[in-house]
N, C-alpha and C positions, 0 to 999 in steps of 0.2 A: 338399329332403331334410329339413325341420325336422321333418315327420312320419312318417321314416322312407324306405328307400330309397338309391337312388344318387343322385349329383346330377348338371346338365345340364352339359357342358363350356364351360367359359370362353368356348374360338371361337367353339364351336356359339352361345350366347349373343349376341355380338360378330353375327356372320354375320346374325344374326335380327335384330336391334335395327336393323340396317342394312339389309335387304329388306325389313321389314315399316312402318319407321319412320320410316327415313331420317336414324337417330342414329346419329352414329359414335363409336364408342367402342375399348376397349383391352382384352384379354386377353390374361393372363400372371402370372407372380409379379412381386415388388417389387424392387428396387434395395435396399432395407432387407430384407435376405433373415432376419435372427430377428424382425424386428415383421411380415414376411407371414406366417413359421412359425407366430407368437404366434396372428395374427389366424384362423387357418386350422387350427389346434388339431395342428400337427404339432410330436412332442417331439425332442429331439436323434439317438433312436435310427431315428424312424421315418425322418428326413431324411437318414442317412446308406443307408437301403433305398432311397430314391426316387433317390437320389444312385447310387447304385453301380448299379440300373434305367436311368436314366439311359447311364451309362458302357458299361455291356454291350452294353447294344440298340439304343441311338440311336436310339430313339422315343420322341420329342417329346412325342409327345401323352398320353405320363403323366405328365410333369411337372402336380404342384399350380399351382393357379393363381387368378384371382379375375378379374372384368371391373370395369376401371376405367371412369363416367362422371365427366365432368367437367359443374360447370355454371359461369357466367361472370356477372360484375356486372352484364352490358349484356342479360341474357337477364331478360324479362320473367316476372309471374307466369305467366302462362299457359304459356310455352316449358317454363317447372321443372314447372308440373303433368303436360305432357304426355311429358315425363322419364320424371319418378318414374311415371304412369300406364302407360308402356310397359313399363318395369321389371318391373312388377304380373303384365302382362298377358305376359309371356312366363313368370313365374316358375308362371304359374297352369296355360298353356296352349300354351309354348312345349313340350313334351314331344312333343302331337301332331303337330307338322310335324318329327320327327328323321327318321320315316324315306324326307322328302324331300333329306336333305342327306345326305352321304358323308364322309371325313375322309381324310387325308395322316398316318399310321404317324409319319412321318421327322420331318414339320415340324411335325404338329399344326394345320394349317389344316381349316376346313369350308369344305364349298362348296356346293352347291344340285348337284342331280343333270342339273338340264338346262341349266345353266350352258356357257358354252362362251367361253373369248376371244375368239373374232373378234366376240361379239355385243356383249362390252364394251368395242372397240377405239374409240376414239377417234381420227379422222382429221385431220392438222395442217389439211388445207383446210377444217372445222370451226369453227378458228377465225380463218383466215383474215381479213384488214383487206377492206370490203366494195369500198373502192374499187380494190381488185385485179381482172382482167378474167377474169371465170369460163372456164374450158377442158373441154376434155373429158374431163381426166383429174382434173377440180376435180367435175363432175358424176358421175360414176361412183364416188369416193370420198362424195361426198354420198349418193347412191344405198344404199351398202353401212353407210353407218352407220348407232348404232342411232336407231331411232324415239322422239323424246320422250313418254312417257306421260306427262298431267295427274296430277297429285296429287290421291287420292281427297278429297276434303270432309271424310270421318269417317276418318280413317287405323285407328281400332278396331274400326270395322265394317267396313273392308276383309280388314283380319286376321283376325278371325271367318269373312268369306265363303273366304278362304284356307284355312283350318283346315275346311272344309266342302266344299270344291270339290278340293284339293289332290289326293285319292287318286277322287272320283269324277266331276269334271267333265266338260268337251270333251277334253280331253287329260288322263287322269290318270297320276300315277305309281304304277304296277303296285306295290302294297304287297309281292305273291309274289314278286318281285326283288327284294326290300329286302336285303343282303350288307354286313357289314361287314369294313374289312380286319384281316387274325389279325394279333393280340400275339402277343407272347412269354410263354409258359405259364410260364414258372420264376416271372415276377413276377407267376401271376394276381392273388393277393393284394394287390396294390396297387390292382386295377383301382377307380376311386371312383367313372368315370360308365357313365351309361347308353347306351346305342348306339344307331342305329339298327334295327337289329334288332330290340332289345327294343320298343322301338315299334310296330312293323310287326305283331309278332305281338298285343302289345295290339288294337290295332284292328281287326286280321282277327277277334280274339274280340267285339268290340263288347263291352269290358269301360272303363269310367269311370274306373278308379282303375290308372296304371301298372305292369305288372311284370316279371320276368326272362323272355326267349325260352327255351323247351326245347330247343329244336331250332335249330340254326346256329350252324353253328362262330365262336368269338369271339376264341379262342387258336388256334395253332400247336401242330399234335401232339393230342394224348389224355390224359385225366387227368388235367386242369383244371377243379378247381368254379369255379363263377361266385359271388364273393362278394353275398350280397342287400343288405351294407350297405357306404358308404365306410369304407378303413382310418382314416380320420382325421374331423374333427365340427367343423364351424365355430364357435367359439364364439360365443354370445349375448350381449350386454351388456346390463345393467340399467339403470334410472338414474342409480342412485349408482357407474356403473361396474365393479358386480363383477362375474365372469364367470358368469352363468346353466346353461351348458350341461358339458357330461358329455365327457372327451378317451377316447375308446377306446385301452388300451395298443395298442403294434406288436405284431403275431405274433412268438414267438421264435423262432430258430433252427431248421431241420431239426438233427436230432440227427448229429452225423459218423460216417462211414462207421469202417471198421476203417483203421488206419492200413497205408500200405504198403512194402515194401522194394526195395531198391537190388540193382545189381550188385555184386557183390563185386572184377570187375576193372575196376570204374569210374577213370577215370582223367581228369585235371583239369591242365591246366598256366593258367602265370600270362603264359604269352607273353613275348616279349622286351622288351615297353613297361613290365610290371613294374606292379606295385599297391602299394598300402600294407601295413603288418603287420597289421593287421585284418583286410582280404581274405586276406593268406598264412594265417592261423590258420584261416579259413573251410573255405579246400580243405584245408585240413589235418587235420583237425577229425573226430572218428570223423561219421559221419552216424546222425540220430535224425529220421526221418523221419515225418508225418502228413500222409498226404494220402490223400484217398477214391481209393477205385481205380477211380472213375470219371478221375480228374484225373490216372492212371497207366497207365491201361492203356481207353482210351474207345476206344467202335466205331465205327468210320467211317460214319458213312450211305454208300450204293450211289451217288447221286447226287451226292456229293462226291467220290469215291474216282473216279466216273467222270470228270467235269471236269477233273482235277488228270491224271488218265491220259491224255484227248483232249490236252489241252496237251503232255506230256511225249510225247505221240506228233508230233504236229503239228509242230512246232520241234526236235524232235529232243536235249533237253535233258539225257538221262542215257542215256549209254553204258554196255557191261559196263566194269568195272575203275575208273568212275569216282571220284574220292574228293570227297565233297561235303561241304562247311563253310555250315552254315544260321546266317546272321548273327539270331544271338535279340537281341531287345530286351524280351521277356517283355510283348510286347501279345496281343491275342486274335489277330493275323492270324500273328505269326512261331510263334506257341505251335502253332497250328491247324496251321502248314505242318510243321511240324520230327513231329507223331504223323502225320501224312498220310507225310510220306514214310518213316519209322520202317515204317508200315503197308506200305506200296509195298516195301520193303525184304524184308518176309518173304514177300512172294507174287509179285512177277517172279520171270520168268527171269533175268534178267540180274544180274550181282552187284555190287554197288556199296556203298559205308561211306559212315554219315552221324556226322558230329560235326558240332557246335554252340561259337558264337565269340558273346559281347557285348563292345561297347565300350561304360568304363566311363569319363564325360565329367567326375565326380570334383564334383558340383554337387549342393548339399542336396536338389533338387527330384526327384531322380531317383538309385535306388537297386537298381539291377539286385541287389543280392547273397543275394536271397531264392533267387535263380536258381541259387547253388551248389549248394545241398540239393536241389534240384528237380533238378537234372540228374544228383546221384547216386542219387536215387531212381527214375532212370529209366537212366540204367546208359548214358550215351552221352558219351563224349570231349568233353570243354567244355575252352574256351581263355577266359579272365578275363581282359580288355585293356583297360589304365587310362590314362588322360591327363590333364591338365587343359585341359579343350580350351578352354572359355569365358576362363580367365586367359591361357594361348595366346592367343588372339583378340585378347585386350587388347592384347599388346604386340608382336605378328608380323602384324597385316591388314595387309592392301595398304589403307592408301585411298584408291585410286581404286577399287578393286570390294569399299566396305564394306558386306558381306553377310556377318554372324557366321553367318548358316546355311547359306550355298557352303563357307564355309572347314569348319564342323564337319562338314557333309556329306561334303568332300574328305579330311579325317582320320581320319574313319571308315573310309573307303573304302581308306586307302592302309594304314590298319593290317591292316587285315581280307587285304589284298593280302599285306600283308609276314607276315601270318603264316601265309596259304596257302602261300606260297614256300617257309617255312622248313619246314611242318609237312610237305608233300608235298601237298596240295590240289590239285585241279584246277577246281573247278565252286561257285563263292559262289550259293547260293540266298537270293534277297533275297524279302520277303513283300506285293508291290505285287498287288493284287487287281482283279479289273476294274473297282471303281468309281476307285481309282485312274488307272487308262491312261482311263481316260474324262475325269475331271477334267484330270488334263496335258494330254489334247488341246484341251480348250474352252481351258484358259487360255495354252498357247504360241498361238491360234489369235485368242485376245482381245486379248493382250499384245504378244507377238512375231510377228503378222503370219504364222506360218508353218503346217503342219499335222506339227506331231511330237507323239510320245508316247516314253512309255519300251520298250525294245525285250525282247519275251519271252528270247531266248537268243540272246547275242552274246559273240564271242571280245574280250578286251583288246588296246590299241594291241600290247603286246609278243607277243601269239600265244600266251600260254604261259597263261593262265587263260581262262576261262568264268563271264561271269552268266546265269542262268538264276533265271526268274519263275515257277515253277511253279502260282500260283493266278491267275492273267491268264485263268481264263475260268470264274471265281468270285467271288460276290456278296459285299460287306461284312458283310451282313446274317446272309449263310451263317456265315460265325466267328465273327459277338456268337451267332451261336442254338449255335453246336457248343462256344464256351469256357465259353457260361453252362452249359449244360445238364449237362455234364462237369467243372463246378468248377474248373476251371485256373484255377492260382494267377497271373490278372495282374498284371503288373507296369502303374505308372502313368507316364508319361510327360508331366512336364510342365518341358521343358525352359525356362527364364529368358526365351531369348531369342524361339525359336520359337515353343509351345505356349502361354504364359501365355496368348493370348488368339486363338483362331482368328480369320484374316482372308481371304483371296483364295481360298482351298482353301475353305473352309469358305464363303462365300458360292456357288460354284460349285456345291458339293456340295446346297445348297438348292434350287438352279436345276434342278440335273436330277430334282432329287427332286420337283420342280412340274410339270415335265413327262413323267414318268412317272407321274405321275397320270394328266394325260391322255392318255398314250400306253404303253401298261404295255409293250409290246415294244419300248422303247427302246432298250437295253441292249443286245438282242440284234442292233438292228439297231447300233450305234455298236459293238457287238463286231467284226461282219464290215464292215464300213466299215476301223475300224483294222486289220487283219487284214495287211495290205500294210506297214503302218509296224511293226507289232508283229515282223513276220518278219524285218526287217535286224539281219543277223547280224553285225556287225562295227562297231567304233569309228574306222576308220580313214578319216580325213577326208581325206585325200589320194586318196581312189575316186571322189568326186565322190557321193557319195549324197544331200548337200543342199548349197547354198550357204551359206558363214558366214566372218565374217569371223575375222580370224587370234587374235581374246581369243573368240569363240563358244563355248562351251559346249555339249551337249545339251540340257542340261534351264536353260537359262540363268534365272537369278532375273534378277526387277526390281530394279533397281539404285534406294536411295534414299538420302536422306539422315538416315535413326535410326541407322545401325550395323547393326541386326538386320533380314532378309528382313519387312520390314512387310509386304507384300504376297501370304505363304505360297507365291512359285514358284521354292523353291528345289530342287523335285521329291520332297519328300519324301511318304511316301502318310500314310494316318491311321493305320498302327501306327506310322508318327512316328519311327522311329529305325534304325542299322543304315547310316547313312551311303549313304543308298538314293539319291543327287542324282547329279549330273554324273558323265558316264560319258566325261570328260576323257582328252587325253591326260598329262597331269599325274598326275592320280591312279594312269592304267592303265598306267604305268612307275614308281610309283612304291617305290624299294628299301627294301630293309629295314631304315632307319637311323633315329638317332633324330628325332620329331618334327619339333622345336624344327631341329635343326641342318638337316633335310630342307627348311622353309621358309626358313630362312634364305638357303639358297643359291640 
């Protein structure tokens, strides 16, 4: 990119140096995250765009980044020459071979296109002690592994015959296939590298010097230019250390919409748990509302409204006369479900009331009360429910099952309960989306030996309420693309205990995301797979519908020794709040008193 253009991606880099070379190396950003900003010429304003890109879409693979080589005392000159030589020789001519590799949206990995795991599996009878007695099933695992290839002599003239051979050989890869997978258009403007695509069509011109593809979709949607240059300019260093090179400002703002208005018989209670005098002033508070009337009044895509409609058909989740309480935590999935059903609302038949409940857990890290204004501006019955849940924790765990994220899960849950009861509710719509029910099943299936997930629409131990999942057969992906694009005002969620640092959930969620690479109908097949567990309708463990013993749980977390669910299986999904965990009998009787005295007893 020194002479203009996009630059190669980090992986893509890494991937190469490693097939062509046999160097292993590292791409990513730093641990020292303002000396990578420094070195990579990103300003405060640009890092909070790539940050909140990031946040929205949960593709990886925009994240800024750099490829670390490392070199070592014990490595001769010749090893650092052929280093840095390789360096050279991708920086020059690595561009050619992109549109043999592909990339992963999610994680940001590259991979070779005709790459496959079984061909890189390594078999334990491999390496086997020789004086073990070979079998038959020692020989057929030898059999299926891969073949050692000799190491070319000139490893730079291999990669030249590569870079020549690749698309017209014995086996070439068809440049006319070359596809890469769609971003997310709200953020084209970030985009820094170049694709494989853009490659592809290079070549097919027989043109020397790289450029942008015309043709082939690169974003999600329409009406996305393809920036020609990175938003951001690595800087150059001099001798004497100064910086040589040029930082391109960040793009500013789209300019905001017309601001929009509320209902007038909006109405707001503080719940019986009771908030602070700052919240009471909030709901209290005439409303001066700004938000684009994308973020108030947004159109449903056909293929969202339809998924949310199969489900609510399928489980049987909203009857006529029902009164539904959408547990908001103001993330992009409860945001997504509360206009979905609002939508659902004005065009069934059936008549049903939607009002909206947050529990507020009273913790600097997290600040639901942008939520008040939002809810008046959109004219729907909100309930404000406050605790202190995390100082609760401190002085009411059990420890023997010290998990601050079972108990905040369960307080959530019993609030939301107890103010169904009082308000008249029948039906808590929680926002767990299919990649949710898919993560819980891998990990009760990893952890706890058994095959559960979270259940679409199931009555409470006492009979007298209803949870219902209405997006359980909706993609994650579906609400970063429908909250970004619509501007809803998310709320962040980064709870002390839970969120500071994804663990168990969040590896999980990598894993499927690797193999829906290579399997793009994953999802739909691990849809109808759970399908049987997704449909038990009921909490009542006394039917026999699994076996557990008498402390079991649903969604039971890993028990450890920090205090806090280290392990992320306390059932919560990735909008992370709304007390979405164990579907207890504990919780599902629990009355409407207060917290504190409730645990105690």
């Amino acid at each position: 990119a020194s002479g203009g253009g996009l630059y190669l991606h980090y992986n893509y880099v890494v991937a190469l140096l490693n097939d062509l070379f046999g160097i292993q190396a590292r791409g990513g950003c730093a641990c020292a995250g303002p000396y990578g900003q420094l070195l990579l010429g990103i300003d405060e304003a640009l890092s909070e765009r790539f940050d909140e890109a990031l946040k929205r879409t949960a593709q990886e693979v925009l994240r800024p980044g750099f490829v670390r080589v490392g070199v070592h005392f014990t490595m001769s000159e010749a090893e650092i020459d052929l280093v840095a030589r390789a360096v050279e020789w991708v920086a020059d001519n690595g561009w050619r071979l992109l549109p043999a590799y592909s990339f992963d949206t999610d994680t940001g990995e590259w991979r070779h296109r005709l790459a496959s795991p079984q061909l890189d599996r390594l078999w334990l009878s491999a390496v086997a002690p020789p004086m073990l007695r070979p079998s038959g099933l020692q020989e057929l695992e030898s059999s299926l592994a891969p073949k050692k290839t000799p190491a070319p002599d000139d490893v730079f003239a291999a990669a030249d015959e590569a870079v020549r051979t690749a698309f017209k050989g014995d086996s070439p890869i068809p440049l006319q296939s070359t596809r890469s997978p769609l971003l997310d258009r709200n953020y084209a403007k970030l985009m820094w590298f170049a694709t494989p695509s853009d490659a592809a069509a290079t070549l097919r011109a027989e043109q020397s010097t790289p450029a942008l593809a015309e043709d082939g979709a690169v974003f999600s949607g329409e009406g996305a230019p393809r920036p020609e240059q990175p938003v951001f300019t690595v800087k150059r260093w001099g001798k004497g250390g100064d910086d040589e090179s040029t930082v391109e400002p960040g793009t500013p703002p789209a300019p905001a919409e017309e601001p929009g208005t509320g209902d007038a018989d909006w109405e707001a209670t503080m719940g019986e748990w009771g908030c602070d005098a700052e919240d009471a002033e909030d709901l209290a508070a005439p409303a001066t509302f700004n938000y684009l009337s994308s973020a108030l009044h947004p159109e449903i895509p056909k293929t969202l409204r339809k998924s949310v409609g199969e489900a609510v058909a399928d489980f049987g989740m909203i009857k006529d006369g029902d009164r539904l309480l959408v547990g908001l935590s103001g993330g992009k999935d409860s945001l997504t479900m509360l206009h979905i059903l609002l939508d659902l609302q004005r065009r069934a038949k059936v008549k049903f009331e939607v009002a909206a409940a947050t529990v507020n857990p009273e913790t600097p890290e997290y600040n639901p009360g942008p939520l008040i204004d939002y809810m008046k501006a959109l004219g729907v019955r909100y309930h404000f429910l406050c605790k202190p849940l995390i100082e609760m924790a401190k002085k009411h765990l059990d420890p023997k099952k010290p998990s601050i994220c079972s108990f905040c899960a369960r307080m959530k849950r019993g609030m939301l309960y107890s103010c169904m009861r009082k308000e008249g509710y029948n039906v808590l719509c929680l926002g767990q989306h299919l990649d949710d029910f898919a993560e819980s099943l891998l990990m009760s299936a990893f952890h706890n030996g058994s095959l559960r997930t979270m259940k679409a629409n199931y009555s409470v131990e006492a009979h007298d309420l209803r949870v219902a999942r209405p997006l359980v057969y909706v993609r994650e992906r579906v609400m970063a693309q429908f909250s970004t694009e619509n501007k809803l005002p998310i709320i962040q969620d980064n709870c002390p205990a839970c969120f500071a640092a994804p663990k168990e959930r969040h590896r999980i969620k990598l894993v499927l995301a690797q193999q829906e690479f290579e399997h793009p109908n994953l999802f739909w097949s691990l849809q109808k797979a759970m399908k049987p567990l997704m449909s038990i309708n009921h909490a009542d463990r006394s039917r026999g519908w699994f076996e557990a013993g008498p402390e079991e749980e649903e969604e039971t977390p890993l028990q450890t020794s920090g205090g806090a669910c280290d392990n992320g299986m306390c059932g919560l999904g990735s909008d992370g709040a709304m007390g979405v965990g164990s579907d207890d009998v504990m919780v599902s009787m629990a009355p409407a008193v207060d917290a504190a005295t409730d645990l105690a007893a």
